[in-house]
N, C-alpha and C positions, 0 to 999 in steps of 0.2 A: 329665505330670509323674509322675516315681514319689515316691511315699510311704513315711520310715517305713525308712530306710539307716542305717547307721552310718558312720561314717570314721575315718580312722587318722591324727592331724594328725601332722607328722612334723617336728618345732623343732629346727634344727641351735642346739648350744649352743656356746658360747664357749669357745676351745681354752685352753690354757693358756701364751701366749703365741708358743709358736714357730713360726720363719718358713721355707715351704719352700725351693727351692733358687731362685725366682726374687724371692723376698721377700715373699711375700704368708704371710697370717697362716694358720695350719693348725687348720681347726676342730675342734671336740671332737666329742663323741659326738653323733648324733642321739637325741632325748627324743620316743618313741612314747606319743601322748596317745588313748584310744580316745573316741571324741565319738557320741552316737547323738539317734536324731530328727530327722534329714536329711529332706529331701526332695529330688530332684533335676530339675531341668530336663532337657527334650531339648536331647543334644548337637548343639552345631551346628560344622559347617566349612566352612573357609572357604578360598581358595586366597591361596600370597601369589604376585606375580608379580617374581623379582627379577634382576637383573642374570646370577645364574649359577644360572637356572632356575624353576621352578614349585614349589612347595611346600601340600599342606594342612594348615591350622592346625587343631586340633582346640579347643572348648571347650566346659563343662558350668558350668552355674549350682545352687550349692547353697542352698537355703533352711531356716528354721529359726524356731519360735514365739519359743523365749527365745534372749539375748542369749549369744553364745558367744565364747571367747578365739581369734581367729582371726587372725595377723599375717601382712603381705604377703611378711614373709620366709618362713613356712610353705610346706611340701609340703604335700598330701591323697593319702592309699592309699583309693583306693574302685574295687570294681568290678574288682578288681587290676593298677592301672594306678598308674601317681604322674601328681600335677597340682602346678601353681603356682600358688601364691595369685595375684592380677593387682589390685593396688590393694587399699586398707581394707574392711573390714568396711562395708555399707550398709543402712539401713533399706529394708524393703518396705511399700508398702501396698497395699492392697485395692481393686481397678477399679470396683468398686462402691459402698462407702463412703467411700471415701478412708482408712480407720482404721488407723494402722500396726499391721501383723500381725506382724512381724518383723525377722529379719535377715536375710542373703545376699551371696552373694561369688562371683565370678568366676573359674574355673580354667582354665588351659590346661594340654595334656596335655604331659607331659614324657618320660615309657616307658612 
């Protein structure tokens, strides 16, 4: 596990209502949040195997002591890559004492 990253959460905001040419809603700016005291998992991959080929999925697990603002609609810049948040915020605990030590969240790589 590396220790001790920072990250760039990356919160698309709420456009100002209008619709592009196929109707869907046109978002607003991206809101670059810098977040530090990461710690990160080794990346793992994984293949996916599908109808129109083989694909590897990449992903990294982020952890954290205190309780951070992280939504499943979030990107993450770490590393200089972009990730997808993958589901809610999760408490971690400790394989030793059971004692929650934190939070953590799952990413997969996006570019």
């Amino acid at each position: 596990m590396f220790i001790g990253f920072s990250i760039t959460i990356l919160r698309p905001q709420d456009g100002d209502g209008s619709l592009d040419v196929h109707g869907d809603p046109i978002p607003g700016e991206t809101l670059e949040i810098e977040s530090d005291g990461w710690a990160v998992g080794w990346p793992q991959t994984t293949e996916s195997f599908e109808a129109w080929g083989e694909s590897p999925l990449s992903s990294v697990s982020f952890y954290r002591r205190e309780d951070a603002d992280i939504r499943p609609s979030d990107r993450i810049r770490w590393d200089e890559k972009v990730w997808a948040v993958q589901g809610e915020l999760q408490t971690w605990a400790s394989p030793y004492d059971t004692k929650q030590r934190g939070v953590y969240f799952i990413a997969s790589r996006v570019a």
